[in-house]
DRENZATI-363993 format. One record per residue (C-alpha): residue in one letter; x, y, z. Coordinates in steps of 0.02 Angstrom, whole numbers, plus 50000, padded with zeros to 5 digits. Each point is the difference from the previous one (the first is absolute). Layout:
BEGIN
AXYZ
...
END
This chain:
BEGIN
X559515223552769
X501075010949892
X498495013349986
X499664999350190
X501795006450014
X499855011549873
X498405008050077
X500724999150162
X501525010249953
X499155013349878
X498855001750173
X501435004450095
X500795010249873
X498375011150001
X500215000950193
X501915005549993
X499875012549872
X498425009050063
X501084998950202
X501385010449905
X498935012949946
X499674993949805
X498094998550027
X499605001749789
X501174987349954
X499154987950145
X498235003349941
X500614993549813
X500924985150091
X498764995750122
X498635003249846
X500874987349896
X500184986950139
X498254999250031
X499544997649807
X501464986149993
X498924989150160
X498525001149903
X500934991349837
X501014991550112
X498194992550067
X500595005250194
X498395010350026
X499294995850179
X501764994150059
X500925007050140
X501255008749880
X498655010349925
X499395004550190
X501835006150041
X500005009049827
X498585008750002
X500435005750202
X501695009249915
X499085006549863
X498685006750132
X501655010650066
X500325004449838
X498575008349958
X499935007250157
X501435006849956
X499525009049843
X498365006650065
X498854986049930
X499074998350146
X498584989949959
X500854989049884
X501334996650173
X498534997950093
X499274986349893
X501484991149982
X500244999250183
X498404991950042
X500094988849875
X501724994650065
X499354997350162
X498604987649931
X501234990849896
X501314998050136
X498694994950133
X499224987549856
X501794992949945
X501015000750163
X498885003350146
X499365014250108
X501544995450133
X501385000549881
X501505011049913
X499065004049835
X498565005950110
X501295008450107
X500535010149846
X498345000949924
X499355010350156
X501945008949984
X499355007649832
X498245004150070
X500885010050137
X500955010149891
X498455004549868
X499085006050166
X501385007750074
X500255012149809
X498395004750020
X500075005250156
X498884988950085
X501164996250144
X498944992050105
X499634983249870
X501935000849957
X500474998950192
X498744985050004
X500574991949824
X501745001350052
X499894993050170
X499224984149912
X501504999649919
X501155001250119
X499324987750093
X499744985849883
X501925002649940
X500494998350177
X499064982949999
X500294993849820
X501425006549911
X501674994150040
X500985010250106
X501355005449913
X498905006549875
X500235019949970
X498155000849966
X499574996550174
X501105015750088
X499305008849849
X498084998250042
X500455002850176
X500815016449949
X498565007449906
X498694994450163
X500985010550104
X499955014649890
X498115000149976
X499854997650190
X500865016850032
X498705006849856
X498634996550096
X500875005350159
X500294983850081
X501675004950026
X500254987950158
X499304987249887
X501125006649855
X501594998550118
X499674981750036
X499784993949852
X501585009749925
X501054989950135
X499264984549955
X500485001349817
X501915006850072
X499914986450100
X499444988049871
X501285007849866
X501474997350155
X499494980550017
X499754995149811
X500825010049869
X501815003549979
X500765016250058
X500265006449804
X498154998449965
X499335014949949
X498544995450114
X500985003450160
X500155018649950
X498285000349951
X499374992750193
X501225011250097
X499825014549903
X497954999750027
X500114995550197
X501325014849997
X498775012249929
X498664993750100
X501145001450178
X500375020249925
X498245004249971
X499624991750174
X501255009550096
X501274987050049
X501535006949936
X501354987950074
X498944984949926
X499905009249834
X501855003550011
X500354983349990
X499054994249902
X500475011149871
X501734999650026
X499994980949943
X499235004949870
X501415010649958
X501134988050016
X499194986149910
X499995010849853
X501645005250000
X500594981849987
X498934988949903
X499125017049897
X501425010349971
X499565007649836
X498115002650021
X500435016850017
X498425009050009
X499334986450141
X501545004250091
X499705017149999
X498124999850046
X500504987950161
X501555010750061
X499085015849983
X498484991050111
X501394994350116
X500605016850017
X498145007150041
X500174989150147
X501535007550078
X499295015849970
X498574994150120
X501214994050127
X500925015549996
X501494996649901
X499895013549865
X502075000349968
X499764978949938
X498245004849935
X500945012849875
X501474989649960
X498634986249942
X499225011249895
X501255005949898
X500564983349950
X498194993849984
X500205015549849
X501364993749941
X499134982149972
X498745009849922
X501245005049859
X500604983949952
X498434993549983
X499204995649841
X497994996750045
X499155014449974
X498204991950093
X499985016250108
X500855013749947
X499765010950132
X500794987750118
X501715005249975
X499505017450050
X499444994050200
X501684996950070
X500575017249938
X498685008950087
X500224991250163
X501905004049995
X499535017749942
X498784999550190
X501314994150094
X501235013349940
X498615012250042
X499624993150161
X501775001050054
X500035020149936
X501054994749826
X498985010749898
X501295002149859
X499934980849969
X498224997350029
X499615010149860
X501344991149909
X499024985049997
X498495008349992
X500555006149830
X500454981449961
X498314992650039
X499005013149910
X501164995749825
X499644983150025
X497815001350016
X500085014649860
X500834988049887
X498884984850038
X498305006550052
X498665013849924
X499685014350078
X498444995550096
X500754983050075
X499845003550203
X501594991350004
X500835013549926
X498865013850074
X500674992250172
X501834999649947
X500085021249941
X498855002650171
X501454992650085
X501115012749913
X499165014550045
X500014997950171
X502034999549985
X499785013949916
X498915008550142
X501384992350134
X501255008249884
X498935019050018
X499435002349839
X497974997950030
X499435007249844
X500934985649898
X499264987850107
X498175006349984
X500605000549802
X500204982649996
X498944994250152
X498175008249900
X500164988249840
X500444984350108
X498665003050133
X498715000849866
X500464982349917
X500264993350178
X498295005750047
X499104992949845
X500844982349996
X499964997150204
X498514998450128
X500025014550110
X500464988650160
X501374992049887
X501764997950113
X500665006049838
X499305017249967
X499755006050202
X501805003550034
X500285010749850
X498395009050019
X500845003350196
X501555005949890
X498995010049863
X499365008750188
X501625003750045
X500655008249841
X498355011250009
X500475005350163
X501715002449962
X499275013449860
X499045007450128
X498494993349959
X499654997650167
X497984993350005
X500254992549812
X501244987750100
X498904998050134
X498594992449903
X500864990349919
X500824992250140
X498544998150099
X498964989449866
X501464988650010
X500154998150177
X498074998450035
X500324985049870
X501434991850080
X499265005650194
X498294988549916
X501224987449962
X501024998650168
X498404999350106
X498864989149889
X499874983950063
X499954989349859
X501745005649961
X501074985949989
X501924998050080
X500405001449839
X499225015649956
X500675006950156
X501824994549955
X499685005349826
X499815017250044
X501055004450145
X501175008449904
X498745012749946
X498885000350167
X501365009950126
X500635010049875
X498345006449901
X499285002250164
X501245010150075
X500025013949840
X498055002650038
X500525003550186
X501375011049929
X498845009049864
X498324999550122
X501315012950146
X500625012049836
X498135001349960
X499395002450165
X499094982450049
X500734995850170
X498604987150017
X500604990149814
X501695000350072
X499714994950170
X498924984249905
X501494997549853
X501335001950128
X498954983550085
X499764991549835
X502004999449970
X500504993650135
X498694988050019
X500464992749822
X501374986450093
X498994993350132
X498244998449916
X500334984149913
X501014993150175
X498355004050096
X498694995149874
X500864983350011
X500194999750175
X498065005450013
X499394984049872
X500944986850076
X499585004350172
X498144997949942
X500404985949903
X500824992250135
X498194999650120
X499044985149943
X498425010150011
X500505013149871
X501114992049885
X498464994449859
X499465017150000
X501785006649962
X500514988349868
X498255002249925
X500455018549994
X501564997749918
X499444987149882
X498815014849954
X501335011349974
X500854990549879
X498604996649914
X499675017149974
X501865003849918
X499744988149910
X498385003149917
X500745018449986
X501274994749897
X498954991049879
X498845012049987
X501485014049941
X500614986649878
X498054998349919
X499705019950001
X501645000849915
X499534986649881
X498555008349965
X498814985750066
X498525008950059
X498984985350051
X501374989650109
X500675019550065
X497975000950072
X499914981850052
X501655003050095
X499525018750071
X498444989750085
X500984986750093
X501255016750064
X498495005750055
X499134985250081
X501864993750084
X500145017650083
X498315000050072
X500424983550089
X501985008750056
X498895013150055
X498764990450103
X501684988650088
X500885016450003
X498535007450146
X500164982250066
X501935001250009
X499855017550090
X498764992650110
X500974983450078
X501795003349945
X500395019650019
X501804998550005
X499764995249824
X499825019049966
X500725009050126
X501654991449956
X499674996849827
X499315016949930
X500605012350135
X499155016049990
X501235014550005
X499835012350158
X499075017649975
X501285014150056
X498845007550115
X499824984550091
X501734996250004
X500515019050064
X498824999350137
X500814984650053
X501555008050023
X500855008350160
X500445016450017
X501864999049998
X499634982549865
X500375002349831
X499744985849830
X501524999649900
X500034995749829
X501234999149854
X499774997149813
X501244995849872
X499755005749833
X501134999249865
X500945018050000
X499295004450185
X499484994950179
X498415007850052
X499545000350198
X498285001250065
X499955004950182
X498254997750108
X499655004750162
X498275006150083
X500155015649939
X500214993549811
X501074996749860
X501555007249930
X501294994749898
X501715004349917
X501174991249865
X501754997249970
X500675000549826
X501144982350026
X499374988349853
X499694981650053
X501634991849925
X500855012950124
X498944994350150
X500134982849962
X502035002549983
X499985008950179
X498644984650069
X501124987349950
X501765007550067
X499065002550160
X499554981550008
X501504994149936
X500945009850171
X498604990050119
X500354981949907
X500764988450119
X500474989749846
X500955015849921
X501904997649951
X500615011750150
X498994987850116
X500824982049921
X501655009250026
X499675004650164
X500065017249986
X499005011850083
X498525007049925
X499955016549908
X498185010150020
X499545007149835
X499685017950077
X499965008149838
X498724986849928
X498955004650152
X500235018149989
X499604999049816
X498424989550021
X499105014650141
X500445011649885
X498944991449871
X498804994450123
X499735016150103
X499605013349896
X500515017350065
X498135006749985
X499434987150122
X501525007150141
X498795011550095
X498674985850028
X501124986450043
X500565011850124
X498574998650088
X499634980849988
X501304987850087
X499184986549977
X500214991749816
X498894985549915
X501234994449836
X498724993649876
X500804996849817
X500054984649900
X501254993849844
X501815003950038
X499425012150118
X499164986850127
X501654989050054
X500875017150047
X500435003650179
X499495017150034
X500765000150172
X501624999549917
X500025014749880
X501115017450062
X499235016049986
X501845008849982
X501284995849894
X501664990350092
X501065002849842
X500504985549898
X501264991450121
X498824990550114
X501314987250088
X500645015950085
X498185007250070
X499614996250192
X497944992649971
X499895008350176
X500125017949914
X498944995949827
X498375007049979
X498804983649974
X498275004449969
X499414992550182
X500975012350094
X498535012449954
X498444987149948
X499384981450056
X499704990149842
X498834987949982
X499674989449820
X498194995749946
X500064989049862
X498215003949978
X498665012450048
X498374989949956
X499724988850178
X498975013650123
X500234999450199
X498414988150017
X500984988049895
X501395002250077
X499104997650182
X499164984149915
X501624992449977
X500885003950156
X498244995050102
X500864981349967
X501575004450036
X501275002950164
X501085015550012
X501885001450066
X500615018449982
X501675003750077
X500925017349978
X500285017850048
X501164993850139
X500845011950120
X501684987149981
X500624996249829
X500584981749971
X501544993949974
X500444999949811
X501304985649947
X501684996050043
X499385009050158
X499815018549946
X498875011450121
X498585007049890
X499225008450147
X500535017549925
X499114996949849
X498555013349988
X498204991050010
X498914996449846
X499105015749958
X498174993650042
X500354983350068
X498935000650148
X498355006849907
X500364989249862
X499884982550116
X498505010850115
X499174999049814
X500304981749953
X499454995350170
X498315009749990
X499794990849825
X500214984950095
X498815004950133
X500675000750205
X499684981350023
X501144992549874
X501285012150006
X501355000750102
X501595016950013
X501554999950060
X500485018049970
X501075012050104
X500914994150168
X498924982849974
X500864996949838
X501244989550060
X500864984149947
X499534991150174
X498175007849996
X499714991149815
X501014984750054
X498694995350129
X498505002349897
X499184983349919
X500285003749808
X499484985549930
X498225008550067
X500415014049850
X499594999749830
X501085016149956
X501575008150088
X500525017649952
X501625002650060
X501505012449929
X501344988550083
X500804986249907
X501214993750127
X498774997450151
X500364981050031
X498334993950051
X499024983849954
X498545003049879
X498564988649990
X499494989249852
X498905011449885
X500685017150070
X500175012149860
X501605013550026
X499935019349949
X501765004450017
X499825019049934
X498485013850028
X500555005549805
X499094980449961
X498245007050029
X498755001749901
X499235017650082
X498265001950089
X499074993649842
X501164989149939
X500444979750024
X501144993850138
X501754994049904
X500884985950092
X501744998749966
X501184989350099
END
């Protein structure tokens, strides 16, 4: 007995010291532990299975591949032999299998070994075991390998769930479960989940884990990358500073470039909000901190000076930041794939300091061999959620430098496509979605769209093992691997054609093909004119289209001071706003609104705007939830509680606005839609309404355009199913007598007509809510 529990203990020894990093010490333990069962005479017995699973890690571990391998398998036979193919030593057997695979890059078997294990843990370990949550854990992180990430999700919860019912709140284990499902819920898109989730984590740490500094650090500082998604940079900032100062009391040194991430996020946030001066205080930190702990040609470190150099360009002094940007870029371009998340934004940078120097169609290539790799990315189908989510950050932005590069070189056409490509970044993902469930949803199509994707993660997958066998220099698995890539995407080819064929939506709203400029001009009115805005980082560049062409202007306000004037303006519009609680009245930011046409209307594009009342608003990012109907072309001065809004200069006093939050649906589209649908358009009127509390609008000037606006919605709709209510006829008695519950869709400008609706009757309160002639009806009640 007393060498069973001497076995058993050197075993688990082995285990703990190769978990904390100590791997050469565990190979001697684990070594010695396998010669003392063979004097011991416990060959064949279940200890030796479970020893010769950790050594499998082990050697894993320190790069003994085969040898891991072998040990592995013959784990597995031993365990099944001793304990049973439904048991906890087979559970762990398979648990060791999984992670030799996974090494080695074959992520496909390790997804498969480790599901076994999670499974038979779930049905024969005890509960409150830690091993169970464990093998749980590591299933749902070779699920979102292969790009299961549904898949991945579920089985994260289960093992948060499982870690919730069965193990105490001070485990270790509960961190391990929440902080997974909260990086899985990130890469996914769903912030608010992943804010929780990660905020327990947080908070679990901070009481039962108080001095694992470094595990702190690494949690707070993903904590604080949520908040940054969910917009709340000032508590984003705060996190990461303290997530540095964790770093400094920490003594494992596993990662030494983790203690440099937190700085550089702080040192982005400063930036964003126009704090250059501290910015590239912290950029000076983080770039001490990789120079001391990595070699020169680490990509970590490459990354972290990159980051400094654009500060430096921010800061006006380009040729410093090409001096440092050149050595980076060329580590960064060796040690990363060219489509690489990591290298594409800095490349877009590298562009920008070029351009900066003057180097005007240098900076253009550049940038447009990165954005032809990211447009490839956004529009390919087998791109994941994930991948989408992954590289949002870099989609809008990247794509809107090539627009901005493509007009100072000349390429109206690349711009009008990049202008497209940016802000069609935040709704791809929503309407590929949309597009795969609707199919998935019709009983006839759904085996042919979950054989698709089933195909598509094959095909990451098998990618990914075939980069980890070219790197490993294994010629004949790299081959074997190339020919099943190339056999899987003949068959997504073939139910790609069969997709097109019997689900079309698939594409049209999954890869949406941007407009051609021509075709979009000629679809234009003569007095019509496409408006769009695009924030860079130090300017806002306008591109104006009408039927005669494009033009286009800039502004020299830098984001941060956009965003500043963007949020103030909000901020006087929020019901929820201090001044409101207190019942106070409101107080119009007028200088916000000034600020933000300035920056939005150019002075070069004054003569054509002349000449075009009407206005389609077409921006996305910060730029889409603004109101445009609310900015002031002249200044009121900064005391706006004492302006009369009767004598301000809004924008609609000279143009009708309309917002198209896309330009990719055409008119027969459009007419497809509305061929199902019933039209209500009421406006124009002769009488104003009442407004509340009984004040007579009936002075108020009519919407520029409103009658030829509903005249065009109702032709969309077609004369049968559409139905006006427009000068002396739009009245509050006239609409009151009309059957509504026979209307899909009411467009009405009046808010305080007190009329019935019918179940299913969509309201448009405000002409400003539509999409344009090629663009999708918004409802909005």
């Amino acid at each position: 007995m007393g060498a069973r529990w001497d076995v058993r203990g050197q075993t688990r020894l082995a285990w703990s010291l190769d978990y904390s990093d100590q791997a050469e010490a565990a190979l001697e333990v684990g070594e010695g532990t396998l010669v003392q069962i063979a004097q011991a005479g416990l060959t064949g017995t279940a200890l030796e299975a479970e020893a010769l699973t950790v050594m499998a890690t082990i050697l894993t571990d320190t790069k003994q591949n085969a040898r891991a391998e072998d040990s592995a398998r013959r784990a597995l036979v031993l365990a099944e032999a001793t304990s049973g193919a439904q048991s906890a030593a087979a559970s762990f057997a398979h648990n060791g299998l999984g992670t030799v695979a996974y090494a080695q890059g074959r992520y496909s078997e390790a997804e498969r070994e480790y599901g076994i294990a999670a499974d038979l843990a779930a049905r024969c370990q005890d509960p409150a075991d830690p091993a169970v949550v464990n093998q749980m854990a590591s299933h749902a992180g070779t699920l979102f390998m292969v790009g299961q990430l549904e898949a991945a999700l579920t089985e994260a919860k289960r093992a948060a769930n499982h870690a919730a019912a069965h193990l105490p709140e001070d485990s270790p284990l509960q961190t391990l479960a929440l902080g997974n499902l909260g990086a899985i819920l990130l890469t996914t898109g769903r912030y608010a989940e992943a804010q929780k989730a990660l905020a327990r984590v947080v908070e679990l740490e901070g009481a039962y884990q108080a001095e694992s500094w470094h595990y702190r650090a690494i949690s707070l500082s993903n904590y604080a990358g949520v908040l940054r998604r969910l917009g709340r940079l000032e508590e984003a900032e705060t996190l990461w500073l303290e997530a540095a100062q964790f770093h400094e009391r920490a003594s494992i040194g596993r990662d030494p470039a983790s203690a440099s991430f937190p700085l550089r996020n702080a040192a982005d946030a400063a930036q964003e909000r126009g704090d250059l001066a501290v910015a590239r205080e912290r950029r000076d930190a983080a770039v001490a901190i990789v120079d001391k702990a990595l070699p020169e040609d680490d990509p970590e470190r490459a990354r972290t000076h990159m980051e400094r150099a654009l500060t430096r360009l921010a800061q006006g002094n380009a040729q410093a930041a090409l001096a440092e940007a050149v050595p980076a870029m060329t580590v960064l371009r060796s040690r990363f794939e060219a489509d690489d998340v990591r290298r594409m934004p800095l490349e877009i940078g590298e562009a920008r300091i070029l351009a900066a120097l003057g180097r005007q169609e240098e900076a253009w290539a550049r940038v447009q061999s990165v954005a032809q790799r990211l447009e490839t990315r956004l529009l390919d189908a087998a791109a994941s959620r994930g991948d989408l989510v992954r590289f949002a950050p870099t989609f809008a932005p990247g794509f809107a430098v090539a627009a901005d590069l493509a007009l100072r070189t000349g390429r109206e056409e690349a711009a009008f496509r990049y202008l497209q490509l940016a802000n069609m970044s935040d709704i791809v993902v929503v309407t590929r979605e949309v597009a795969a469930r609707a199919a998935a949803a019709n009983a006839q199509t759904a085996d042919l769209v979950r054989n698709f994707q089933d195909r598509l993660y094959r095909r990451r997958a098998l990618e990914r093992e075939n980069s980890f066998a070219l790197s490993a220099g294994e010629g004949p698995r790299a081959a074997r691997l190339a020919a099943e890539i190339a056999a899987n995407d003949s068959e997504i080819a073939a139910l790609e054609q069969r997709l097109e064929r019997e689900v079309p939506s698939l594409r049209t709203l999954g890869r949406p093909e941007p407009v051609a400029l021509a075709d979009y001009r000629a679809g234009l009115a003569p007095d019509e004119a496409l408006l769009a805005p695009l924030l860079l980082e130090d300017h806002v560049v306008t591109i104006l289209v009408t039927r005669e062409g494009l033009v286009w202007g800039q502004s020299a306000q830098p984001r941060s001071t956009v965003r500043g004037q963007l949020r103030t303006l909000r901020a006087s519009l929020d019901p929820a706003s201090p001044r409101a609680i207190a019942g106070e009245p409101p107080v119009f930011a007028y200088e916000a609104a000034h600020g933000l046409y300035q920056a939005l209307f150019p002075d070069e594009l004054a003569e054509v705007l002349a000449g075009h009342r009407d206005l389609v608003y077409f921006a996305g990012g910060d730029l889409a939830g603004l109101p445009p109907a609310l900015l002031v072309r002249e200044s009121v001065g900064r005391d706006g509680g004492k302006v009369d809004p009767g004598q301000v200069a809004w924008l609609v006093r000279e143009h009708s606005v309309r917002v198209a939050p896309s330009l990719l649906m055409g008119e027969q589209a459009s007419r497809s839609e509305a061929g199902r649908r019933r039209f209500l358009g009421v406006g124009a009127p002769v009488r104003g309404p009442s407004g509340s509390a009984g004040v007579d609008l009936s002075d108020l000037a009519p919407l520029p355009g409103a009658a030829r606006e509903l005249e065009a919605l109702a032709s969309v709709f077609g004369q049968d199913r559409a139905t006006l209510l427009v000068g002396e006829e739009a009245r509050e008695e006239a609409l009151a007598a009309l059957p509504l519950e026979d209307y899909d869709i009411l467009l009405s400008p009046f808010t305080d007509w007190r009329v019935e609706r019918g179940p299913g009757l969509k309201s448009l309160h405000s002409s400003s809510r539509l999409a344009g002639a090629r663009g999708r009806l918004r409802t909005a009640c």
